[in-house]
OpenMM code with the backbone's topology and positions (N, CA, C; nanometers):
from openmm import Vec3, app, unit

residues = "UNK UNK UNK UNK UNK UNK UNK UNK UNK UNK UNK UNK UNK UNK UNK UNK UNK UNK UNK UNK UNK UNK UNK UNK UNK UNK UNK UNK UNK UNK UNK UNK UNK UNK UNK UNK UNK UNK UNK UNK UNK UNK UNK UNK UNK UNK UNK UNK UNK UNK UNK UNK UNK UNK UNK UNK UNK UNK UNK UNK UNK UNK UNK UNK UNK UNK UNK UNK UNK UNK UNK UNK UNK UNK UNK UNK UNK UNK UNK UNK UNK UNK UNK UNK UNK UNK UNK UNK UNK UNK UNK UNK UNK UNK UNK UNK UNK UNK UNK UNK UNK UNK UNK UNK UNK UNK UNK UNK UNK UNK UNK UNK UNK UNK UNK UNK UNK UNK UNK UNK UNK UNK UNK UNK UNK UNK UNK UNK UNK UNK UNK UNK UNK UNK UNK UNK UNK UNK UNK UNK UNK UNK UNK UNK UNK UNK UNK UNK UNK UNK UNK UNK UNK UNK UNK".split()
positions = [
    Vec3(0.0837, -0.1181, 0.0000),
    Vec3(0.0000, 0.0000, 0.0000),
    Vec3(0.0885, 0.1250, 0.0000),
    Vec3(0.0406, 0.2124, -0.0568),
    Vec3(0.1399, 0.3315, -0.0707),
    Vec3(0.1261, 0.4162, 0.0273),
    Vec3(0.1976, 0.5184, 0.0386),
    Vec3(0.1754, 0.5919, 0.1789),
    Vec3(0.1614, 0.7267, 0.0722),
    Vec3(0.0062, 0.7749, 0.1144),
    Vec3(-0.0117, 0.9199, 0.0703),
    Vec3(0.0002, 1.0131, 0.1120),
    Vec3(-0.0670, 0.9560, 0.2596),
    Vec3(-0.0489, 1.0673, 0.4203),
    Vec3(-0.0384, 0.9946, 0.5479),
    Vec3(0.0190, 1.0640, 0.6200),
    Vec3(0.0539, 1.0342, 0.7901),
    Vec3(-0.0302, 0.9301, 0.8132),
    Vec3(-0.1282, 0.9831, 0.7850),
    Vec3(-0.2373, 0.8812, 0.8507),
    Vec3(-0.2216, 0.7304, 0.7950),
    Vec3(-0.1748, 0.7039, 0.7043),
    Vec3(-0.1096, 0.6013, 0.6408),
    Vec3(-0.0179, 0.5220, 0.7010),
    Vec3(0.0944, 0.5401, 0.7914),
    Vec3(0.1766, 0.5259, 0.8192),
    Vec3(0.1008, 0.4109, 0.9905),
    Vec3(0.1040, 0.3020, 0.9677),
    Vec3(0.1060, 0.2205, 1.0525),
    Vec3(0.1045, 0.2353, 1.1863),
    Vec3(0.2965, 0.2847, 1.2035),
    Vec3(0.3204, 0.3202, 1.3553),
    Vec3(0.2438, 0.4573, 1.3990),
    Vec3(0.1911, 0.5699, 1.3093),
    Vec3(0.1391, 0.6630, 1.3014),
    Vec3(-0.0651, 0.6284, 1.3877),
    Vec3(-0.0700, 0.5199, 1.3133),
    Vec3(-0.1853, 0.4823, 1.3630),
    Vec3(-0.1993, 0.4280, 1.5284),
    Vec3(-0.0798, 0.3400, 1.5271),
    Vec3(-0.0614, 0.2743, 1.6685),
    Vec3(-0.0231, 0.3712, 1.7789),
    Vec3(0.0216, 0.5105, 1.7154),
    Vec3(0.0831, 0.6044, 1.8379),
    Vec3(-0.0367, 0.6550, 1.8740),
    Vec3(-0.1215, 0.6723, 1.7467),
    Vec3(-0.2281, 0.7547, 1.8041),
    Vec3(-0.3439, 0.6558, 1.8888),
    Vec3(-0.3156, 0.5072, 1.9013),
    Vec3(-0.4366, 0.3927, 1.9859),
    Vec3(-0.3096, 0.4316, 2.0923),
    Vec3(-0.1927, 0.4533, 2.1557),
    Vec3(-0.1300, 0.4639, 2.2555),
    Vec3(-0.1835, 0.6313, 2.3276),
    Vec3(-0.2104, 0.7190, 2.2288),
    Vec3(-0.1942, 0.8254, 2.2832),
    Vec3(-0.3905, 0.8566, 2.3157),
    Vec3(-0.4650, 0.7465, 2.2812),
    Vec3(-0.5878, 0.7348, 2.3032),
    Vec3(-0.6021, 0.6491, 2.4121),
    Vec3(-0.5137, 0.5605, 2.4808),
    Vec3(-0.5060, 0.4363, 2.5556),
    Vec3(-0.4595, 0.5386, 2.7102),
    Vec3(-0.3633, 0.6329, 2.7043),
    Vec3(-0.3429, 0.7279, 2.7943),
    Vec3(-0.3967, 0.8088, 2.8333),
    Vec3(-0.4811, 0.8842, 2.7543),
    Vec3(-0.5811, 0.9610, 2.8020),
    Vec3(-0.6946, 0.9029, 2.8830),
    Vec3(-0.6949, 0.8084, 2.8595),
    Vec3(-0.8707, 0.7296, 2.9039),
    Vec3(-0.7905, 0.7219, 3.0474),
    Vec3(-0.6715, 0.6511, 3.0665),
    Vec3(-0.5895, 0.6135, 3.1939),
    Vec3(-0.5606, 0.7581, 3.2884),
    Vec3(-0.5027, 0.8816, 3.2364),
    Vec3(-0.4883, 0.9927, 3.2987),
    Vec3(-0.6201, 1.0951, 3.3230),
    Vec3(-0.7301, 1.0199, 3.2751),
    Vec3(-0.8783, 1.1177, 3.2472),
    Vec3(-0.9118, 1.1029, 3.3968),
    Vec3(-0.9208, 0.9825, 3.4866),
    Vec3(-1.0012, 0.9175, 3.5723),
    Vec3(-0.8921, 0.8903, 3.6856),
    Vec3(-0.9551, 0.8540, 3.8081),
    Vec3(-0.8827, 0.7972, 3.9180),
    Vec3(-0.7676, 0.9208, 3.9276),
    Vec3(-0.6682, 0.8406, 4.0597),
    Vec3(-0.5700, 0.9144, 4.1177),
    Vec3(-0.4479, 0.9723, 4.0306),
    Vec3(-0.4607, 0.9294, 3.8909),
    Vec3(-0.3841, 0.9947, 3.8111),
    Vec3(-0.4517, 1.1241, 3.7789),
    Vec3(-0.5541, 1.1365, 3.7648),
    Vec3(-0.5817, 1.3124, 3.7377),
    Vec3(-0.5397, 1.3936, 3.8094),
    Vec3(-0.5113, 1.3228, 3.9254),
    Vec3(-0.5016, 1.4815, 4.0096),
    Vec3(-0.3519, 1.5160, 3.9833),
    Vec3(-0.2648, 1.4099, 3.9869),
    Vec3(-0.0981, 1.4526, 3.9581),
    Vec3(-0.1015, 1.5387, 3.8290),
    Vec3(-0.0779, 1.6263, 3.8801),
    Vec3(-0.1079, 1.7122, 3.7082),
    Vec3(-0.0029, 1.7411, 3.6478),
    Vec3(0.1402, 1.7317, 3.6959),
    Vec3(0.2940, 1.7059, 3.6195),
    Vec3(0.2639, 1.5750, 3.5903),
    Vec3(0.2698, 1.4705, 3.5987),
    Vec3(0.2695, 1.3664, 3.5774),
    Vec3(0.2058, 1.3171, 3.4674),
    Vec3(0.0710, 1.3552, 3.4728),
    Vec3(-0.0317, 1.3137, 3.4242),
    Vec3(0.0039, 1.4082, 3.2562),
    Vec3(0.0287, 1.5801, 3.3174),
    Vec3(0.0716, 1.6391, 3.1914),
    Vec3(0.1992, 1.5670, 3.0746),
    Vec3(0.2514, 1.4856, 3.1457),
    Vec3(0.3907, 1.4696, 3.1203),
    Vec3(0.3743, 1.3514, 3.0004),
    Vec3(0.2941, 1.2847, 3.0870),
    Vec3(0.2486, 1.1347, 2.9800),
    Vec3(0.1579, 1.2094, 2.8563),
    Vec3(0.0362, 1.2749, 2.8979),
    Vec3(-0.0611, 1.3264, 2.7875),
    Vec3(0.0380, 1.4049, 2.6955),
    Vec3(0.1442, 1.4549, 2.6775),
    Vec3(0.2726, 1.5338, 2.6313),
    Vec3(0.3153, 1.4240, 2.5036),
    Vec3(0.3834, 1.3453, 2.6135),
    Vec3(0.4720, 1.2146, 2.5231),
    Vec3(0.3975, 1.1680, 2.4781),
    Vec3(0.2723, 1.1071, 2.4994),
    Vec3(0.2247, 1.0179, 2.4031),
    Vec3(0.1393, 1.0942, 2.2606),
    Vec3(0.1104, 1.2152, 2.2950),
    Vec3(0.0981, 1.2841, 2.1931),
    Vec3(0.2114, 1.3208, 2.0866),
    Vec3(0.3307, 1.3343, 2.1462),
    Vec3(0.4499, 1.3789, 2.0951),
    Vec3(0.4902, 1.2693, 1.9970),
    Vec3(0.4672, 1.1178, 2.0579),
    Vec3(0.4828, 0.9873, 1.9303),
    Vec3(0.3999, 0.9932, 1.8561),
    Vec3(0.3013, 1.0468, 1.8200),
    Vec3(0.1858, 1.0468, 1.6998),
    Vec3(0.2807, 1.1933, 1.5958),
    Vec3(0.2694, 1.3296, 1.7117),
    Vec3(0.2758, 1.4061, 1.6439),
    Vec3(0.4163, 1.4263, 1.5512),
    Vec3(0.5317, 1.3715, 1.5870),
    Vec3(0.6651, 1.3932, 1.5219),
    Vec3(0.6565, 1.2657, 1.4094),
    Vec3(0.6022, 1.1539, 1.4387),
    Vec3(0.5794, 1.1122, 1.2874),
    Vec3(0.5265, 1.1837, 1.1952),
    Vec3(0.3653, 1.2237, 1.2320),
    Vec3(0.3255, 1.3209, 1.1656),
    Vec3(0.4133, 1.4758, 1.0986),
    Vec3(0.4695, 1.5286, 1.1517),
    Vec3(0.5411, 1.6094, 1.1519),
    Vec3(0.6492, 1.5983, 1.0625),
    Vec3(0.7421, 1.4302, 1.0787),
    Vec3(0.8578, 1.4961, 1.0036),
    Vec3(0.7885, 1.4044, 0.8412),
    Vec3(0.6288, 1.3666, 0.8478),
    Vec3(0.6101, 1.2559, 0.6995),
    Vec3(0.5763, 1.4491, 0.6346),
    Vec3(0.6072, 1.5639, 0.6331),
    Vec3(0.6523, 1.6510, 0.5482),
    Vec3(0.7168, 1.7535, 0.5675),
    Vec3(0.8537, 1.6586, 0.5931),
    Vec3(1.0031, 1.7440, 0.6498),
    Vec3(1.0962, 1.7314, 0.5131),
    Vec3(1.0028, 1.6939, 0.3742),
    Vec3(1.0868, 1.7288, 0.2848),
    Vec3(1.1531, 1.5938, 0.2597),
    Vec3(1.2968, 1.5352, 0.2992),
    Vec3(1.3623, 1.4129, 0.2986),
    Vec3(1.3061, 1.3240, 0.3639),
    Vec3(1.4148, 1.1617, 0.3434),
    Vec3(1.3901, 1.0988, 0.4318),
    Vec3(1.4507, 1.1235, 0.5596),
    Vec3(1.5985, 1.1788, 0.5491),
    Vec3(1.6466, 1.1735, 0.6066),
    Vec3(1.6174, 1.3022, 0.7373),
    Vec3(1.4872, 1.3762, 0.6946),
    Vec3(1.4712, 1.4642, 0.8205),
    Vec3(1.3478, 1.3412, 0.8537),
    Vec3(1.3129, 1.2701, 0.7756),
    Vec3(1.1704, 1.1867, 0.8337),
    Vec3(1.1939, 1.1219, 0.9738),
    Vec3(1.3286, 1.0464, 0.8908),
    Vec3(1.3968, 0.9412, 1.0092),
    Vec3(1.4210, 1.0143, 1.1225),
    Vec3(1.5037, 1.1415, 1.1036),
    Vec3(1.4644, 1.2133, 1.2646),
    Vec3(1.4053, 1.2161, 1.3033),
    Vec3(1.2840, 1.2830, 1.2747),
    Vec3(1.1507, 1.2789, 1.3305),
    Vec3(1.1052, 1.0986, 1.3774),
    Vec3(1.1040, 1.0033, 1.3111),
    Vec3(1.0912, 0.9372, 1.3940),
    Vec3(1.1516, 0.8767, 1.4919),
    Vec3(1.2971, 0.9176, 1.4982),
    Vec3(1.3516, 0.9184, 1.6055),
    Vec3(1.3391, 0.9489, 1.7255),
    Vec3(1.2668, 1.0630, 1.7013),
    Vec3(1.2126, 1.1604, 1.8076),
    Vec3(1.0873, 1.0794, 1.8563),
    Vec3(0.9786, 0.9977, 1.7956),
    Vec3(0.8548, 0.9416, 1.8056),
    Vec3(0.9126, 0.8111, 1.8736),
    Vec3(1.0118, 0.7816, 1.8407),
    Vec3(1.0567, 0.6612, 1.9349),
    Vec3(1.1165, 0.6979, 2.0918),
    Vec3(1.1725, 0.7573, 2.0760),
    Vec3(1.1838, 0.8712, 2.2605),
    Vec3(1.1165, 0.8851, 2.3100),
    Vec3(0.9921, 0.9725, 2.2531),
    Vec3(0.8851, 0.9939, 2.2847),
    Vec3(0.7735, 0.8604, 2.3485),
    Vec3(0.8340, 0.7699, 2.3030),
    Vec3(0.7360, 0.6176, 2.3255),
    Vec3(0.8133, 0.5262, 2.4596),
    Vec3(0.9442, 0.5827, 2.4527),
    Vec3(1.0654, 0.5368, 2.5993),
    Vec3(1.0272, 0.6769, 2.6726),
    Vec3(1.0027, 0.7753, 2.6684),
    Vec3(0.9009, 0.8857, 2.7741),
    Vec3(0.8056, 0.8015, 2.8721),
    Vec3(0.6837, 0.6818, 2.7907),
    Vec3(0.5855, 0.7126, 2.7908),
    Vec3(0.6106, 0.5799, 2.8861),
    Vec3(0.6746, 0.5147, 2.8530),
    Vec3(0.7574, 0.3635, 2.9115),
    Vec3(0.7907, 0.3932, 3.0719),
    Vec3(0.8737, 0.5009, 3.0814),
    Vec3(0.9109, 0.5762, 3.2035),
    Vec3(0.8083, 0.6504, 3.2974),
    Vec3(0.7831, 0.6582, 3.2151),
    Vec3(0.6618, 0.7536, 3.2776),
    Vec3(0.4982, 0.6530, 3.3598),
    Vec3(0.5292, 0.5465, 3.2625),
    Vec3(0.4314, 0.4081, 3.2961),
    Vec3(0.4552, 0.3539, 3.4858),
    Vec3(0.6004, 0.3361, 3.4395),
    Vec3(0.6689, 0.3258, 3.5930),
    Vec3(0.6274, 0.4035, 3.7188),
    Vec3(0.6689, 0.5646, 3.6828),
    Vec3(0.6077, 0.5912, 3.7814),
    Vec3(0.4903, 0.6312, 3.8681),
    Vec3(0.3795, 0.6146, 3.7541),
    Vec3(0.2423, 0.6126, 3.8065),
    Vec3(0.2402, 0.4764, 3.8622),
    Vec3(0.2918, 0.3617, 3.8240),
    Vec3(0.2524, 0.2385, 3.8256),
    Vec3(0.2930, 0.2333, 4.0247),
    Vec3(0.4366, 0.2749, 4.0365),
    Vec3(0.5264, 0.2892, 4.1686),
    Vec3(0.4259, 0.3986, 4.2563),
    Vec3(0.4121, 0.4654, 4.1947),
    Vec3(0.2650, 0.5942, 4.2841),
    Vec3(0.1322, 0.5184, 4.2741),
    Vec3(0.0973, 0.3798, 4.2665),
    Vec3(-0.0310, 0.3543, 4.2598),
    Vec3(-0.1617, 0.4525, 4.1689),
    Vec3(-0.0937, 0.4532, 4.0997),
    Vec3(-0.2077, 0.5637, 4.0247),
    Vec3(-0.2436, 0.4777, 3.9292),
    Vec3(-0.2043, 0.3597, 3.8546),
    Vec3(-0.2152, 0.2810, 3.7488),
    Vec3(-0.2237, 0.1264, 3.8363),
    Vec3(-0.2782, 0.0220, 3.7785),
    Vec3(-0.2569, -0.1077, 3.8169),
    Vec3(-0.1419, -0.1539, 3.7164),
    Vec3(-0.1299, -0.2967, 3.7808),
    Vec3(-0.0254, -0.4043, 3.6755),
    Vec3(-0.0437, -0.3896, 3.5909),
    Vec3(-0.1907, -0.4385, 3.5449),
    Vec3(-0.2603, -0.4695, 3.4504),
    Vec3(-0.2560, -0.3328, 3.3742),
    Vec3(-0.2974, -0.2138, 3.4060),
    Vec3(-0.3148, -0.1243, 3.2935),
    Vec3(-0.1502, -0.1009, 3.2714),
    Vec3(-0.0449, -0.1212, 3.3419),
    Vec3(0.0288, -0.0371, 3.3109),
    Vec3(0.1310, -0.1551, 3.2407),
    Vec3(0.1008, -0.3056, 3.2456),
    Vec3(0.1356, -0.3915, 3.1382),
    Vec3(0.1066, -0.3727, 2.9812),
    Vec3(-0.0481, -0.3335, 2.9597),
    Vec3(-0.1083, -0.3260, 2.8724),
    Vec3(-0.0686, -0.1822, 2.7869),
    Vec3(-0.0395, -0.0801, 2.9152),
    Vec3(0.0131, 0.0632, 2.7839),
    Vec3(0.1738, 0.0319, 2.7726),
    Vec3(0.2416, -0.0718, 2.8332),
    Vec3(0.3794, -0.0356, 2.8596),
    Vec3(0.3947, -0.1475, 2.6910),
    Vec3(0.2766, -0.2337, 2.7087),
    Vec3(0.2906, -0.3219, 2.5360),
    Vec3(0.2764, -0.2279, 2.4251),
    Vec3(0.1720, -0.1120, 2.4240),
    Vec3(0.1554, -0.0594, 2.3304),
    Vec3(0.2716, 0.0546, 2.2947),
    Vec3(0.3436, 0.0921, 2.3972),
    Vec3(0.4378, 0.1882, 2.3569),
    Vec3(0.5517, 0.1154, 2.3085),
    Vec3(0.5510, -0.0222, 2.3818),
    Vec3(0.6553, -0.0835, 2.2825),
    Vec3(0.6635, -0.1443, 2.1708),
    Vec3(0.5289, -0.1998, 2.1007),
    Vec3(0.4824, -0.2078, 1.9940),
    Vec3(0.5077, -0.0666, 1.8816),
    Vec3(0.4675, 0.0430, 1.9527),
    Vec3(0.4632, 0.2008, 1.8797),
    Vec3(0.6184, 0.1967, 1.8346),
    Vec3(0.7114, 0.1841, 1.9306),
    Vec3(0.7964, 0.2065, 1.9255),
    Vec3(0.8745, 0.1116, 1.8267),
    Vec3(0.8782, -0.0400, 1.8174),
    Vec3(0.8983, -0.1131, 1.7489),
    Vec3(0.8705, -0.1048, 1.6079),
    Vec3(0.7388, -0.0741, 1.5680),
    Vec3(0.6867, -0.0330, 1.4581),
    Vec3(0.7476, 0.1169, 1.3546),
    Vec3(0.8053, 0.1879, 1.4483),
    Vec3(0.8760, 0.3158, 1.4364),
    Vec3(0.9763, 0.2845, 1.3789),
    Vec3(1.0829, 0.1600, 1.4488),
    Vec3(1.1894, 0.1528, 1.4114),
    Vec3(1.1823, 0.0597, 1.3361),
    Vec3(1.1190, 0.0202, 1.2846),
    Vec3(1.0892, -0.0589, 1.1333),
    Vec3(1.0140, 0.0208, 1.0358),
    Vec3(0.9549, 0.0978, 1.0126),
    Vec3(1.0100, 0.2602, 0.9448),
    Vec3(1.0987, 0.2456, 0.8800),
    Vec3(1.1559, 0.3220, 1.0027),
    Vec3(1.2986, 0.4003, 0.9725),
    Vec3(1.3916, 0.2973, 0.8907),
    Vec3(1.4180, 0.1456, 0.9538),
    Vec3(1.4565, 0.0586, 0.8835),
    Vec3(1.4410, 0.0543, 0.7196),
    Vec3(1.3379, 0.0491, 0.7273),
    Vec3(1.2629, 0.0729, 0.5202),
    Vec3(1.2874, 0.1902, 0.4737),
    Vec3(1.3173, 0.2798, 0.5613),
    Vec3(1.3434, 0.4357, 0.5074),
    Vec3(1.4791, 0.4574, 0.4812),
    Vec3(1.5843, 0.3418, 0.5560),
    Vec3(1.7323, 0.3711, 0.5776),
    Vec3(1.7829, 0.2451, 0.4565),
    Vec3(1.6689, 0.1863, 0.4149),
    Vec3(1.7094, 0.0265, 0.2830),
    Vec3(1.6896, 0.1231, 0.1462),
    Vec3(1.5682, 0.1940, 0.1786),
    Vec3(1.5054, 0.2384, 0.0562),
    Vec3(1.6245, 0.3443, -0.0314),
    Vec3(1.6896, 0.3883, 0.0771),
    Vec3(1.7713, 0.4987, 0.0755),
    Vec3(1.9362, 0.4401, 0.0114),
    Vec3(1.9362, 0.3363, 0.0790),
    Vec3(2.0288, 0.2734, 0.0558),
    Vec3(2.0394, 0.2095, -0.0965),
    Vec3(1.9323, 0.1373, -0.0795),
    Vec3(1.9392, 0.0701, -0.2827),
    Vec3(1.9336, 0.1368, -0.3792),
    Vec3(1.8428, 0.2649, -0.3329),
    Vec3(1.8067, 0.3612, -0.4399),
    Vec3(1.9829, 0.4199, -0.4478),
    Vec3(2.0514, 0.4325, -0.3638),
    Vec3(2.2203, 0.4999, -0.3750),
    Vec3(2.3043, 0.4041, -0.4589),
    Vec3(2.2480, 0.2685, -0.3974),
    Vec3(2.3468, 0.1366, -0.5023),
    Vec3(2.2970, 0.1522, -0.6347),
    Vec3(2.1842, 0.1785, -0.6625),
    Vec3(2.1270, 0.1576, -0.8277),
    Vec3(2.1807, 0.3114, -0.9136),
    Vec3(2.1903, 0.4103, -0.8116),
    Vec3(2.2087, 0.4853, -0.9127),
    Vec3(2.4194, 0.5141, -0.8958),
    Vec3(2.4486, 0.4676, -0.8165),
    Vec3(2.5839, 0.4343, -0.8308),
    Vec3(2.6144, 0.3082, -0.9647),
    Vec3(2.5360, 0.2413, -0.9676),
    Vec3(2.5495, 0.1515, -1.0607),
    Vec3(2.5230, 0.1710, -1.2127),
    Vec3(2.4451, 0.2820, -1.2660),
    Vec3(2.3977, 0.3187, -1.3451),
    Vec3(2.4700, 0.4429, -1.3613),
    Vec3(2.5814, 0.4817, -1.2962),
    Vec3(2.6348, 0.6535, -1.3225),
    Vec3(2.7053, 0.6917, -1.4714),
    Vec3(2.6311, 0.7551, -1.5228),
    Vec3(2.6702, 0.7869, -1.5982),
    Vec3(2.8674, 0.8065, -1.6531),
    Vec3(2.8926, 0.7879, -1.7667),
    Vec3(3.0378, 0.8279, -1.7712),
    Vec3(3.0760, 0.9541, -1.7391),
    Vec3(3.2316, 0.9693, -1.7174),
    Vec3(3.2681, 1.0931, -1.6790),
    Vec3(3.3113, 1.1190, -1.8616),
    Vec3(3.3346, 1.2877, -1.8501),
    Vec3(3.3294, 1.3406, -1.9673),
    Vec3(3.4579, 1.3139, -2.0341),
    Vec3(3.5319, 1.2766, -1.9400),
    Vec3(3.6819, 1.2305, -1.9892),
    Vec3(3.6714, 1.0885, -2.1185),
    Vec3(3.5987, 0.9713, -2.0352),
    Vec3(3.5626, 0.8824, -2.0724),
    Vec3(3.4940, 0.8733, -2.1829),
    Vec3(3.4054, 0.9717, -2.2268),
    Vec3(3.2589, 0.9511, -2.3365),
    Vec3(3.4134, 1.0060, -2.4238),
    Vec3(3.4725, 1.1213, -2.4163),
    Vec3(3.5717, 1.1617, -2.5557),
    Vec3(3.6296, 1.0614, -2.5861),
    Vec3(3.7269, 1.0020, -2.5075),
    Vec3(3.8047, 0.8743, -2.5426),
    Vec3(3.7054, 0.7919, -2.6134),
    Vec3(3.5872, 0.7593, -2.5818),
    Vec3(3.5003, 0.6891, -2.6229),
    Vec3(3.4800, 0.6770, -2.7349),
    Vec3(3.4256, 0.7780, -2.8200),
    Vec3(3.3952, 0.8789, -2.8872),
    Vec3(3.5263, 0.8985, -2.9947),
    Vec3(3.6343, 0.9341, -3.0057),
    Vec3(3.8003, 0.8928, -3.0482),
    Vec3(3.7898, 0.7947, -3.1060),
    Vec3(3.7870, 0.6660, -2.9866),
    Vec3(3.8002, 0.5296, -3.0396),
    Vec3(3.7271, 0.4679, -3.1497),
    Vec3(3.6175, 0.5258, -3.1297),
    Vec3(3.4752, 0.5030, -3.2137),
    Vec3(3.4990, 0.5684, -3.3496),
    Vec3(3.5440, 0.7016, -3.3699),
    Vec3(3.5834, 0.7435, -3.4802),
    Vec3(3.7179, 0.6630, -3.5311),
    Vec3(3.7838, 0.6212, -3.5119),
    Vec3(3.9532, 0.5844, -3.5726),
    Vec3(3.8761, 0.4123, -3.6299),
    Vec3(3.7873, 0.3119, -3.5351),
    Vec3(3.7895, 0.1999, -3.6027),
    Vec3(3.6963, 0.1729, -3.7178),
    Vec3(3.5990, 0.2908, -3.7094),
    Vec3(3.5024, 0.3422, -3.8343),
    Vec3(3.5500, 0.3883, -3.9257),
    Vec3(3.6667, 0.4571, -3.9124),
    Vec3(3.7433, 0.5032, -4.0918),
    Vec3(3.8552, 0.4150, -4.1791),
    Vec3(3.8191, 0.3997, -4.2680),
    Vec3(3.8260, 0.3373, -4.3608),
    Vec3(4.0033, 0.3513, -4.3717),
    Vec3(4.0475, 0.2043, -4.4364),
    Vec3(4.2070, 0.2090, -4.3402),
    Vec3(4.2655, 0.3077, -4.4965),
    Vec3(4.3676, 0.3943, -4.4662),
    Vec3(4.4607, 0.5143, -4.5997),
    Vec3(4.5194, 0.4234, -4.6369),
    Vec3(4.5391, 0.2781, -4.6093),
    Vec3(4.6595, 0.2314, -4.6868),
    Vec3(4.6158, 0.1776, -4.8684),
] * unit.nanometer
topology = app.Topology()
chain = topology.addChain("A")
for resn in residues:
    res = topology.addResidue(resn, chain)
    for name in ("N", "CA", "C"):
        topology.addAtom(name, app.Element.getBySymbol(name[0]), res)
């Protein structure tokens, strides 16, 4: 499938079921009231949706791959951040098993991306290394040679 827009983009989809999976968790119970905390996660997990989004029209790949670099941080934020609600009782096992899978899924998915973004980049450099045109030195000599075994011998 081709990728037309962000929304396309797989890990793009999964950041945004992580950054929908956090809110429902920081909306309710003893996590609302921590409001650094709570801000901190609603931050990061927005921040892994939004820097994919962000760098799928940064122009290259190679500003893309930053950007998802950044969406993968953003998903080890959200990892960290799991911990310490989980250590403050603000989260159970259970929920904080279940978002600590999805950020690592997000995150996994990110860096298989970037992977296809860093191959794509790569073959497309071997093929057109392989296909480079002659240097101008080369086509004259070329070109020389080509004229001298085409004329007809003076003897």
């Amino acid at each position: 499938m081709a990728i037309k827009r962000f929304e396309d983009i797989e890990a793009w989809q999964m950041a945004r079921e992580l950054c929908h999976a956090i809110h429902k968790v920081i909306s309710g119970g003893e996590l609302s009231r921590s409001y650094a905390l709570r801000d901190q996660m609603d931050r990061s997990s927005g921040s892994a949706m939004d820097n994919i989004a962000e760098g799928f029209d940064g122009g290259s790949d190679q500003e893309f791959i930053r950007f998802l670099g950044y969406a993968q941080r953003s998903c080890s934020e959200v990892k960290s951040q799991l911990y310490r609600a989980m250590d403050r009782d603000f989260i159970t096992r259970k929920e904080f098993d279940a978002l600590y899978e999805m950020a690592g899924k997000t995150h996994s998915m990110t860096g298989g991306f970037i992977r296809y973004l860093k191959n794509k980049r790569t073959n497309h450099q071997a093929q057109t290394t392989k296909h480079k045109p002659r240097s101008t030195k080369h086509q004259a000599l070329s070109t020389k040679h080509q004229a001298l075994s085409t004329r007809p011998n003076a003897l």
